[in-house]
N, CA, C and O of each residue as an XYZ file, in Angstrom:
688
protein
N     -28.218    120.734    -31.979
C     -27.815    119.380    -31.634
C     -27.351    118.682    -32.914
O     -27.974    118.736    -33.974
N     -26.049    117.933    -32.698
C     -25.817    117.547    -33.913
C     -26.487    116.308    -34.669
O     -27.620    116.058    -34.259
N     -26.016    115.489    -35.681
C     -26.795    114.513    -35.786
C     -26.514    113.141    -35.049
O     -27.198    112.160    -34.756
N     -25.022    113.569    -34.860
C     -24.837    112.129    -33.825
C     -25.809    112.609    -32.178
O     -26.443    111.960    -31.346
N     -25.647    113.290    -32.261
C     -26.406    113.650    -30.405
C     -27.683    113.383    -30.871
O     -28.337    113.036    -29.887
N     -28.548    113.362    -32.115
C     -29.522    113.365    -32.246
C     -30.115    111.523    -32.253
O     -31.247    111.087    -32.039
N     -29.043    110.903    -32.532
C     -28.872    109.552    -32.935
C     -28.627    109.025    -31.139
O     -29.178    108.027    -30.676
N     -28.056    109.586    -30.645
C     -27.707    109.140    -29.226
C     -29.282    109.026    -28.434
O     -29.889    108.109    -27.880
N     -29.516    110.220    -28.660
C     -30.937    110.669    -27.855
C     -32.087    109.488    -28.194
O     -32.613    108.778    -27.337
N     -32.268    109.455    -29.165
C     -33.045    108.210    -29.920
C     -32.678    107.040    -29.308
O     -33.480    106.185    -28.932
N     -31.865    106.999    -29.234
C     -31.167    105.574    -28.981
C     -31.493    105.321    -27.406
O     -32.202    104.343    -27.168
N     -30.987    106.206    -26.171
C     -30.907    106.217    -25.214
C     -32.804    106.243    -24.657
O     -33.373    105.595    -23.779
N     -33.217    107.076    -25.431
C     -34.905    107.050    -25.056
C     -35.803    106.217    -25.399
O     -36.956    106.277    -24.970
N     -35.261    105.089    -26.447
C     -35.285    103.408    -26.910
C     -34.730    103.091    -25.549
O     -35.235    103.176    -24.430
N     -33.756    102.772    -25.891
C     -33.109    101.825    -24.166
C     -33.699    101.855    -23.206
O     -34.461    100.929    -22.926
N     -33.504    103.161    -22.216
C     -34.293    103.372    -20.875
C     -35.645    102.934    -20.708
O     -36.581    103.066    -21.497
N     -35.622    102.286    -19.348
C     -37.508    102.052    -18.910
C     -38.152    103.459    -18.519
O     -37.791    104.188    -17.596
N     -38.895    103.617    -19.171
C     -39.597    104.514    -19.333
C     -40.142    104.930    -17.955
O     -40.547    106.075    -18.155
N     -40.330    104.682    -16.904
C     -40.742    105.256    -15.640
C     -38.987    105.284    -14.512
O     -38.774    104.846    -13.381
N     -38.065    106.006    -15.511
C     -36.887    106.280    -14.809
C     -36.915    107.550    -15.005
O     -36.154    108.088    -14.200
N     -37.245    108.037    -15.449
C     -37.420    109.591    -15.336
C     -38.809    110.330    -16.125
O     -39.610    109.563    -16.660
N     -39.109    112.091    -16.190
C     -40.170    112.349    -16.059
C     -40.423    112.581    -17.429
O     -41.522    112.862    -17.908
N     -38.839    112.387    -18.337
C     -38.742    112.987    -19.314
C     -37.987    112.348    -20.519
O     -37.607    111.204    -20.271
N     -37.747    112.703    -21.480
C     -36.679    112.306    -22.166
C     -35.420    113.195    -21.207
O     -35.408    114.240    -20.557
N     -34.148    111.824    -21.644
C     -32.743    112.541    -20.502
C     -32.364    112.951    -21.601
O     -32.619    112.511    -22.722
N     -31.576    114.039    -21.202
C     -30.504    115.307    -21.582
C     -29.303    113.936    -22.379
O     -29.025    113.113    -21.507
N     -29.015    113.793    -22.957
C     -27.835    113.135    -23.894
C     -26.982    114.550    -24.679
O     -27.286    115.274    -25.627
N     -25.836    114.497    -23.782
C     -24.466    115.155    -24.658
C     -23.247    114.318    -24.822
O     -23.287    113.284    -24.155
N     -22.318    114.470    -25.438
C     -21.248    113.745    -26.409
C     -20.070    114.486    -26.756
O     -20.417    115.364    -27.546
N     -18.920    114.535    -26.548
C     -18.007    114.626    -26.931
C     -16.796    113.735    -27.680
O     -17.203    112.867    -28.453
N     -15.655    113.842    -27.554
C     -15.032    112.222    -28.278
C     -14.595    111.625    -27.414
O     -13.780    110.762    -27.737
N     -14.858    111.759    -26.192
C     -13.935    109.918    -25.433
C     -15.857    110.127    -24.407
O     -16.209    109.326    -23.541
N     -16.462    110.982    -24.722
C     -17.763    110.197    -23.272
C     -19.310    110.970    -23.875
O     -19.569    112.031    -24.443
N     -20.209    109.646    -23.336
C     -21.512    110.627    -23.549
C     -22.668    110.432    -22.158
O     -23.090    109.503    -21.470
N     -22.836    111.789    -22.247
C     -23.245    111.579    -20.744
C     -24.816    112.097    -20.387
O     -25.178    113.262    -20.555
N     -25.412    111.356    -20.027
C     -27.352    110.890    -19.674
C     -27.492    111.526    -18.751
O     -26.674    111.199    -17.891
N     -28.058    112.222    -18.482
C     -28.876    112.966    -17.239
C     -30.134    113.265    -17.229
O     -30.514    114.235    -17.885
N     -30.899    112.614    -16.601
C     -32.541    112.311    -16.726
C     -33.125    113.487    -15.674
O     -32.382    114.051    -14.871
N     -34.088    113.681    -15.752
C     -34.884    114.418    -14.245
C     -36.004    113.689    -13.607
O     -36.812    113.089    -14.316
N     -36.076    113.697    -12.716
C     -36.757    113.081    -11.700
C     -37.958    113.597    -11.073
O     -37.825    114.808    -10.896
N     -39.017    113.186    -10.688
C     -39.838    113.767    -10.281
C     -39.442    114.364     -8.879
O     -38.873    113.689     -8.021
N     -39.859    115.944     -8.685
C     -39.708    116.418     -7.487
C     -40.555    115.634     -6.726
O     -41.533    114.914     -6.926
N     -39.460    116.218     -5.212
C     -40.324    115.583     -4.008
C     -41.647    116.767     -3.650
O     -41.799    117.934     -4.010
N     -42.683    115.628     -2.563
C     -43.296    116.559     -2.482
C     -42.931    116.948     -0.839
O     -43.066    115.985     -0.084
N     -42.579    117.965     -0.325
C     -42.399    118.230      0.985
C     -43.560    118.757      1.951
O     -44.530    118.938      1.214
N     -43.827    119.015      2.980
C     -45.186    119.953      3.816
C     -44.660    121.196      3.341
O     -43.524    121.305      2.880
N     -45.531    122.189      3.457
C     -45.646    123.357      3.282
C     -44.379    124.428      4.673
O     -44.625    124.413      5.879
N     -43.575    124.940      4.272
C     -42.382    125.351      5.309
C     -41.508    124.963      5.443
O     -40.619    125.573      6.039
N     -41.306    123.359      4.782
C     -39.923    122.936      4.828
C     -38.849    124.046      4.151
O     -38.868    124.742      3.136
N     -37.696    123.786      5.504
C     -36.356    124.497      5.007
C     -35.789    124.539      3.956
O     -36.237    123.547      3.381
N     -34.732    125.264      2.939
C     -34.657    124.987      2.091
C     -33.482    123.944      2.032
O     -33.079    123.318      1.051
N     -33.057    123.919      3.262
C     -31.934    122.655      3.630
C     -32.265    121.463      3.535
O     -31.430    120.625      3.197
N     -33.990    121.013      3.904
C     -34.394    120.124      4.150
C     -34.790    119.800      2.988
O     -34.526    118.633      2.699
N     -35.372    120.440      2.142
C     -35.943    120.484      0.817
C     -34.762    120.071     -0.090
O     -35.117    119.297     -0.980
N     -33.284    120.427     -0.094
C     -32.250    119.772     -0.654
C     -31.912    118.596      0.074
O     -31.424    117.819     -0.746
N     -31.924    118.188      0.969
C     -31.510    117.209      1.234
C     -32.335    116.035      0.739
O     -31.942    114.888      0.527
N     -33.683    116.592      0.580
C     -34.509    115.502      0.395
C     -34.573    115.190     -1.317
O     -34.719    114.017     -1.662
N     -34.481    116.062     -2.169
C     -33.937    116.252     -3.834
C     -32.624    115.104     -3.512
O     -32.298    113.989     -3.921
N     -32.240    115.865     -2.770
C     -30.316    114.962     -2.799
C     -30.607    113.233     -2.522
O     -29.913    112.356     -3.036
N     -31.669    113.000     -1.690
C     -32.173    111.463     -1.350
C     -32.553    110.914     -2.795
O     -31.935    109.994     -3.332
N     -33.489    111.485     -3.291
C     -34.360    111.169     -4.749
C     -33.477    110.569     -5.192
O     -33.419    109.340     -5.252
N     -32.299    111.676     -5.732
C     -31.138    111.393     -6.764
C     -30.267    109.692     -6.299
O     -29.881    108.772     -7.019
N     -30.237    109.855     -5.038
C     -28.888    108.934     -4.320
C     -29.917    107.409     -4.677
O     -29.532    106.508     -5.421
N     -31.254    107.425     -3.951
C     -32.024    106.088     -4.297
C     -32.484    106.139     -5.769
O     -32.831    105.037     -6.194
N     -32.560    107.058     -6.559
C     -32.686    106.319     -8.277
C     -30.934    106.086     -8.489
O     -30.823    106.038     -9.714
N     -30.345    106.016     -8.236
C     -28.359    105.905     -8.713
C     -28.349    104.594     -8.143
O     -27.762    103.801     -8.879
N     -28.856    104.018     -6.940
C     -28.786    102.975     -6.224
C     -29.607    101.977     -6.762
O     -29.085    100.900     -7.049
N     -30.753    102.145     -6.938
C     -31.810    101.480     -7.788
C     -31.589    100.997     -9.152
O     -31.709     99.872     -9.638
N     -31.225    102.163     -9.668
C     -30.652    101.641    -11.198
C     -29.578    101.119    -11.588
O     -29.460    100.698    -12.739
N     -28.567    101.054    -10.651
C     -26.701    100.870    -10.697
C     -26.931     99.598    -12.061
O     -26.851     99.925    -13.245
N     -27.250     97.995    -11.556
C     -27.211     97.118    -12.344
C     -27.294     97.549    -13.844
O     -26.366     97.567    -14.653
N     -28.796     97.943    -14.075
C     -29.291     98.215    -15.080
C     -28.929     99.552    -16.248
O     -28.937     99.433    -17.473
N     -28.637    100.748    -15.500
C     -27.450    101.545    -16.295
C     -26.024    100.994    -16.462
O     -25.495    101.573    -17.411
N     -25.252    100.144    -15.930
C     -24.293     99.456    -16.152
C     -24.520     98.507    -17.565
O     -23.801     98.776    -18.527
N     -25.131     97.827    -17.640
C     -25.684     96.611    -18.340
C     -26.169     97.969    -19.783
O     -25.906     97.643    -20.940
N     -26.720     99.121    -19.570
C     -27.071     99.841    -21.310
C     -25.563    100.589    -21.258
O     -25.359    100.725    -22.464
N     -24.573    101.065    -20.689
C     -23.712    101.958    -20.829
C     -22.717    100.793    -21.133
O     -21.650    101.313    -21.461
N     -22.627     99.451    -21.159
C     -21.864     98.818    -21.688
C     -22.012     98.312    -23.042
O     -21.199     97.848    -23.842
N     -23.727     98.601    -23.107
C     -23.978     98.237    -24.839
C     -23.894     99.298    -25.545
O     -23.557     99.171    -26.722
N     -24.168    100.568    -25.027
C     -23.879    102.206    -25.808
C     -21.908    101.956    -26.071
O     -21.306    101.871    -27.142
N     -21.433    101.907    -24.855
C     -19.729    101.993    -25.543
C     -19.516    100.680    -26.322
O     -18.474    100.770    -26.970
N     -19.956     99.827    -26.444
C     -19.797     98.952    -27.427
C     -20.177     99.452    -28.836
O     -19.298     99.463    -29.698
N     -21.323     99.832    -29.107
C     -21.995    100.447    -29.900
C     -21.145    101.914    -30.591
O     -20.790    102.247    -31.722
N     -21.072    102.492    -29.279
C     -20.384    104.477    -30.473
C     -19.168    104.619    -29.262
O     -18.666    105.708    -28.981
N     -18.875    103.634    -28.754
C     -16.940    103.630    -28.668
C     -16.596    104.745    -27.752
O     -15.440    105.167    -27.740
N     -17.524    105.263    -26.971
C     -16.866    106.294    -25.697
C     -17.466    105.419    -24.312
O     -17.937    104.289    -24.179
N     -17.247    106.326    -23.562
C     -17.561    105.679    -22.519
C     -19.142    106.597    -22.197
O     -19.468    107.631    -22.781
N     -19.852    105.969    -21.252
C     -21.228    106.372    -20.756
C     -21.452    106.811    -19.165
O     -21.582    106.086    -18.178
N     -21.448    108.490    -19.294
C     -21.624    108.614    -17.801
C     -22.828    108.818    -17.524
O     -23.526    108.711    -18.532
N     -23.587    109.148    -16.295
C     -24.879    109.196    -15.809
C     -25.052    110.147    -14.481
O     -24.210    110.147    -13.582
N     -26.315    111.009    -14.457
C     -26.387    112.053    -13.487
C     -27.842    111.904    -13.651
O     -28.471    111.209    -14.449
N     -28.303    112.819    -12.591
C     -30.027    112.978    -12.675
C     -29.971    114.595    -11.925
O     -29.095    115.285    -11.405
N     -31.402    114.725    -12.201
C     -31.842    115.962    -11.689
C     -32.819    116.244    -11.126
O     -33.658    116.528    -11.980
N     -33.314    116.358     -9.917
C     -34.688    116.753     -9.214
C     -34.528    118.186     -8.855
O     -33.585    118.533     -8.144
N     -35.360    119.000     -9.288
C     -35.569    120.195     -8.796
C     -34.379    120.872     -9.323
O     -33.676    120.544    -10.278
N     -34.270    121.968     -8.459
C     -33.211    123.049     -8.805
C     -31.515    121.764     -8.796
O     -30.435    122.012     -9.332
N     -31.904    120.451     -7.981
C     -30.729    119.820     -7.455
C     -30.051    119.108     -9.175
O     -30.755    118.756    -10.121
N     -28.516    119.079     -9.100
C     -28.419    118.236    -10.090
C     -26.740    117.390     -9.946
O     -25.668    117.938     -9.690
N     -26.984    116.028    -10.192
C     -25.764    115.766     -9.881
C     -25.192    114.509    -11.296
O     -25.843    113.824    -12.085
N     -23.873    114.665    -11.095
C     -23.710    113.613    -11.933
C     -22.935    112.158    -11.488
O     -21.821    112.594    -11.198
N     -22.895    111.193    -11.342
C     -22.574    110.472    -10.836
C     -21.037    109.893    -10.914
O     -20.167    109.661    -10.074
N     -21.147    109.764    -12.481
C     -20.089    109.233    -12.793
C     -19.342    110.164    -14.513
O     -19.934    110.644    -15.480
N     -18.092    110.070    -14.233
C     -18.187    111.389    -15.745
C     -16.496    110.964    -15.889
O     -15.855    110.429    -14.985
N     -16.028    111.286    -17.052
C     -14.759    111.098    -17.528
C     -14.126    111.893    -17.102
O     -14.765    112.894    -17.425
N     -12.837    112.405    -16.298
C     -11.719    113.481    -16.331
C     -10.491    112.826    -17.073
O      -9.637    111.964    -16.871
N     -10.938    113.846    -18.178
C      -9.619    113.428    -18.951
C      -8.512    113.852    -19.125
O      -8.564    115.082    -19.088
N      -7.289    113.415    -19.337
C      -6.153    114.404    -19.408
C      -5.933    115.031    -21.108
O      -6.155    114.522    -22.207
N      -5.371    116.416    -20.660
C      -4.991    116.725    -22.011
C      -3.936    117.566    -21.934
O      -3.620    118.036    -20.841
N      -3.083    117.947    -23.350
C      -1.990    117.804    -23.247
C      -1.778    119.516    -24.247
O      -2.160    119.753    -25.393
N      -1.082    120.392    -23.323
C      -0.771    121.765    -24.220
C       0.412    122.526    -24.318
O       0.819    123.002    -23.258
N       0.902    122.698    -25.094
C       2.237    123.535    -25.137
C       1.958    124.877    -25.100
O       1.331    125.478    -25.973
N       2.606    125.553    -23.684
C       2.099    126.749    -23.233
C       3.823    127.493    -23.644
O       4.612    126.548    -23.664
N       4.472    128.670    -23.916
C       4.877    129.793    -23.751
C       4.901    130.003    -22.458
O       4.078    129.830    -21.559
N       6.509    130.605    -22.529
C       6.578    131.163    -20.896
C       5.400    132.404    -20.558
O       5.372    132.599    -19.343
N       4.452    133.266    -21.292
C       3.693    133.757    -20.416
C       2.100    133.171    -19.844
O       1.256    133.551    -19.033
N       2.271    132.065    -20.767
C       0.852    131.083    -20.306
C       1.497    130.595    -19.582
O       0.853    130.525    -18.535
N       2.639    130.089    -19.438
C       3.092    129.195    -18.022
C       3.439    130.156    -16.641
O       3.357    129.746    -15.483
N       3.832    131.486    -17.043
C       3.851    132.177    -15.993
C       1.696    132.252    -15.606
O       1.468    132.308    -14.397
N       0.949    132.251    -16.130
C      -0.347    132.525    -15.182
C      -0.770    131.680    -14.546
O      -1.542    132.006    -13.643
N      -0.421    130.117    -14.759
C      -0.720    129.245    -14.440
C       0.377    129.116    -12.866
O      -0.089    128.855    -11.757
N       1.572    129.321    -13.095
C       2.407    129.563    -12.162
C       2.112    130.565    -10.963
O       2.573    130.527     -9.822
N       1.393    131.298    -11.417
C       0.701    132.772    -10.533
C      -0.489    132.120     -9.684
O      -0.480    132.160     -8.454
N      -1.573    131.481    -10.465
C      -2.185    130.866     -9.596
C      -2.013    129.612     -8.808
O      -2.661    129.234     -7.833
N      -1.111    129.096     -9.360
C      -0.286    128.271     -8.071
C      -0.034    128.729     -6.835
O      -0.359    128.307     -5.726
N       0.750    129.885     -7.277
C       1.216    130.482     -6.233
C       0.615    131.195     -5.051
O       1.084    131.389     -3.929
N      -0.858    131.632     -5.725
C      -1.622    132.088     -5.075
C      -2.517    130.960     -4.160
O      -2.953    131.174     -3.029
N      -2.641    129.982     -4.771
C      -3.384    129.126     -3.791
C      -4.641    128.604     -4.478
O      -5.276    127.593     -4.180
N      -4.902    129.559     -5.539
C      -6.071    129.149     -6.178
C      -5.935    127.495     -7.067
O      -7.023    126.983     -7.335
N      -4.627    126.686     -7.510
C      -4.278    126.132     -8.357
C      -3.312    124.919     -6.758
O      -3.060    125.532     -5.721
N      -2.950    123.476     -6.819
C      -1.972    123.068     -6.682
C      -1.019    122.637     -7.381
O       0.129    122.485     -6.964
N      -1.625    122.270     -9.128
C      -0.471    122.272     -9.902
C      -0.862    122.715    -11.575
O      -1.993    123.103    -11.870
N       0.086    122.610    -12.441
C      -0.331    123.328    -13.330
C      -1.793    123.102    -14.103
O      -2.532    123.883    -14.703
N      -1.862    121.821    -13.843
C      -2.874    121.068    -14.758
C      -4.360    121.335    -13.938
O      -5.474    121.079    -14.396
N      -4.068    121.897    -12.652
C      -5.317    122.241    -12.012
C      -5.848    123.659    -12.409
O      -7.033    123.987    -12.452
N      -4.501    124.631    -12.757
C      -4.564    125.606    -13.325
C      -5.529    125.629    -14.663
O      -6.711    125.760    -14.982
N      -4.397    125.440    -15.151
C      -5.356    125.116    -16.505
C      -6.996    124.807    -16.624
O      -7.624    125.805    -16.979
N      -7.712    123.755    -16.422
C      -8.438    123.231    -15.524
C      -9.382    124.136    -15.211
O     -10.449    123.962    -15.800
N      -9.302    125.458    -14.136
C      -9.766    125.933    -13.699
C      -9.447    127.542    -14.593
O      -9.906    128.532    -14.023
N      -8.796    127.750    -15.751
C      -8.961    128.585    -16.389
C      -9.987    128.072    -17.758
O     -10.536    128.866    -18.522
N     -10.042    127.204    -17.810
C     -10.822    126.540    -18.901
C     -12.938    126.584    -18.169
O     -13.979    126.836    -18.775
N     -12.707    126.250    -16.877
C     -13.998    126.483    -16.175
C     -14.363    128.150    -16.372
O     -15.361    128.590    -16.944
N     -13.285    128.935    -15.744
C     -13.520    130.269    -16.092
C     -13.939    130.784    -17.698
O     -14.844    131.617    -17.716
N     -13.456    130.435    -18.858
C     -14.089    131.083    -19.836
C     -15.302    130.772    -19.867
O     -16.188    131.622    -19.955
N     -15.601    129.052    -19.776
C     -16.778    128.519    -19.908
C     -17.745    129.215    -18.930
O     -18.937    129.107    -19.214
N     -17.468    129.812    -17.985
C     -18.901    130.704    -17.351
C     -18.565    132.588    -17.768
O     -19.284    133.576    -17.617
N     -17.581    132.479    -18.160
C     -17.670    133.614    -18.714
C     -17.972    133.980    -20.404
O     -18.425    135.062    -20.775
N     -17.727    133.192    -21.038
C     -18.106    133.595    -22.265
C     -19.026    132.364    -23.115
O     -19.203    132.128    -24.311
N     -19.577    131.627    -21.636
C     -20.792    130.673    -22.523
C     -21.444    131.051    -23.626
O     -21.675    130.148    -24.430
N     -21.983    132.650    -24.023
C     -22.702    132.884    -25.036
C     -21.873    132.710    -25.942
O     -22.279    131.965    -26.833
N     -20.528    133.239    -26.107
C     -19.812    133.555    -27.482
C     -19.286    131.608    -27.991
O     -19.004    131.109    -29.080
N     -19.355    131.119    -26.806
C     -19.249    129.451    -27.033
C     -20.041    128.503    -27.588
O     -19.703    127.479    -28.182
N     -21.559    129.094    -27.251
C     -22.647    128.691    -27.918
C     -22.816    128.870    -29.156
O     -23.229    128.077    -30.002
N     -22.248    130.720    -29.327
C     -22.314    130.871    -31.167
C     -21.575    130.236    -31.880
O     -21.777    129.909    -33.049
N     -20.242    129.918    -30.915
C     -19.176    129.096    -32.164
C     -20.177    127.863    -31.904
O     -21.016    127.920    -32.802
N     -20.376    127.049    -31.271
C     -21.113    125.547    -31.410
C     -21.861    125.626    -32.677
O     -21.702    124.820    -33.594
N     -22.933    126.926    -32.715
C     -23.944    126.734    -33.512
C     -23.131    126.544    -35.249
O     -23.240    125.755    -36.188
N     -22.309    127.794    -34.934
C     -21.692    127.713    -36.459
C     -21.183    126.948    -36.912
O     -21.164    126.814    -38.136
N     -20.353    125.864    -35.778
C     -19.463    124.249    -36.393
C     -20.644    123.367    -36.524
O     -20.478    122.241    -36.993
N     -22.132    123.867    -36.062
C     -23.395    122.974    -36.759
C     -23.038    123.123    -37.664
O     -22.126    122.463    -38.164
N     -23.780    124.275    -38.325
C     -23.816    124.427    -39.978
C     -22.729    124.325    -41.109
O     -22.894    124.183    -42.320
N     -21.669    124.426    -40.438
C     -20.438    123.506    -41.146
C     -20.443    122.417    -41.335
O     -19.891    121.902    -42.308
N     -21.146    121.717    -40.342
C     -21.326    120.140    -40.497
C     -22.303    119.959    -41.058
O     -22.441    118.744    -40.915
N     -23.435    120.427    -41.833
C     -24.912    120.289    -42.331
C     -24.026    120.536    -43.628
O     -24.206    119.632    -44.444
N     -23.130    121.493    -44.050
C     -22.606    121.795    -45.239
C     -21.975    120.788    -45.828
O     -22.172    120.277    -46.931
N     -20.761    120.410    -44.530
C     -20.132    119.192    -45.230
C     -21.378    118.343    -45.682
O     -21.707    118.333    -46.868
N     -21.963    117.740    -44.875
C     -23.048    116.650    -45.025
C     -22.893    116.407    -46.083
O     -22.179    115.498    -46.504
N     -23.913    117.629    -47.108
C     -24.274    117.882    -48.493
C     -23.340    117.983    -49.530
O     -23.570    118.053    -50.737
N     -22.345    117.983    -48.991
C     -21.207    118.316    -49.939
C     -21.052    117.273    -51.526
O     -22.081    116.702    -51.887
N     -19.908    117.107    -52.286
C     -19.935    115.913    -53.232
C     -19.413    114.573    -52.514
O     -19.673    113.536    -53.125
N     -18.797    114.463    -51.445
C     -18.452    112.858    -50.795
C     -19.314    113.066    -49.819
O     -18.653    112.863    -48.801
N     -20.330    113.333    -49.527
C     -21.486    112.676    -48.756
C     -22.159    111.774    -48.599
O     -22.840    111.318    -47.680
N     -21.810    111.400    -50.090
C     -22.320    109.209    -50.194
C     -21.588    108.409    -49.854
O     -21.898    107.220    -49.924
């Protein structure tokens, strides 16, 4: 975790009333959003409930703390983007259930080669894509569950690049 996520977390577990979740929330960050996701205490169900029923009822938890809190996460996610200048989304989590409420889709912008534009064109065509940018999009989801580990190692290593700079001679 870097040191700004570390500064967020602090910050956000200052802010929050403390009987909104079971835990300290999950705080991640990128450059335009940072986004809170707390967990919730599971429900307790009778013994046999479905597992349909058992989500639906996780899925209630989530919908009445989002409803409950609306004012009051509005009112800190306007003093956090005032404060570190992105915007503030919010999700929760009960049980295996997890949702996020509100989250940035951002656009971004790439100069592809006719054979990156031909794959993106392929899955158009196929049905998987309606336009390029969904393509894209959904090839960017694909590495991310396919090569999460090798994504994690680069994360870790642009840590310690950043612990290096830190220390460096303009660190004051």
């Amino acid at each position: 975790m870097s040191e700004f996520e570390q500064e967020l977390q602090g910050w956000f577990a200052g802010r929050l009333p403390g009987d909104w979740f079971s835990g300290p929330p999950e705080v991640k960050a990128d450059r335009e959003e940072i986004l809170v996701v707390g967990t919730l205490a599971d429900v307790s169900m009778p013994e046999g409930t479905s597992a349909e029923g058992l989500a639906a009822a996780r899925s209630g938890r989530i919908q009445e703390h989002r409803e409950e809190t609306r004012e009051a996460r509005m009112r800190i996610a306007d003093e956090a983007q005032m404060r570190y200048r992105r915007r503030v989304s919010w999700g929760a989590s009960c049980g295996d259930m997890r949702e996020v409420f509100t989250n940035v889709s951002m656009p971004v912008m790439t100069r592809l080669r006719m054979p990156g534009r031909a794959v993106l064109d392929t899955l158009i065509d196929a049905g998987v894509a309606r336009s390029r940018s969904e393509a894209l999009a959904w090839c960017v989801r694909l590495v991310e569950r396919h090569q999460s580990e090798w994504i994690s190692e680069l994360r870790e290593a642009l840590g310690q690049v950043e612990k290096v700079r830190a220390t460096g001679p303009d660190a004051e």
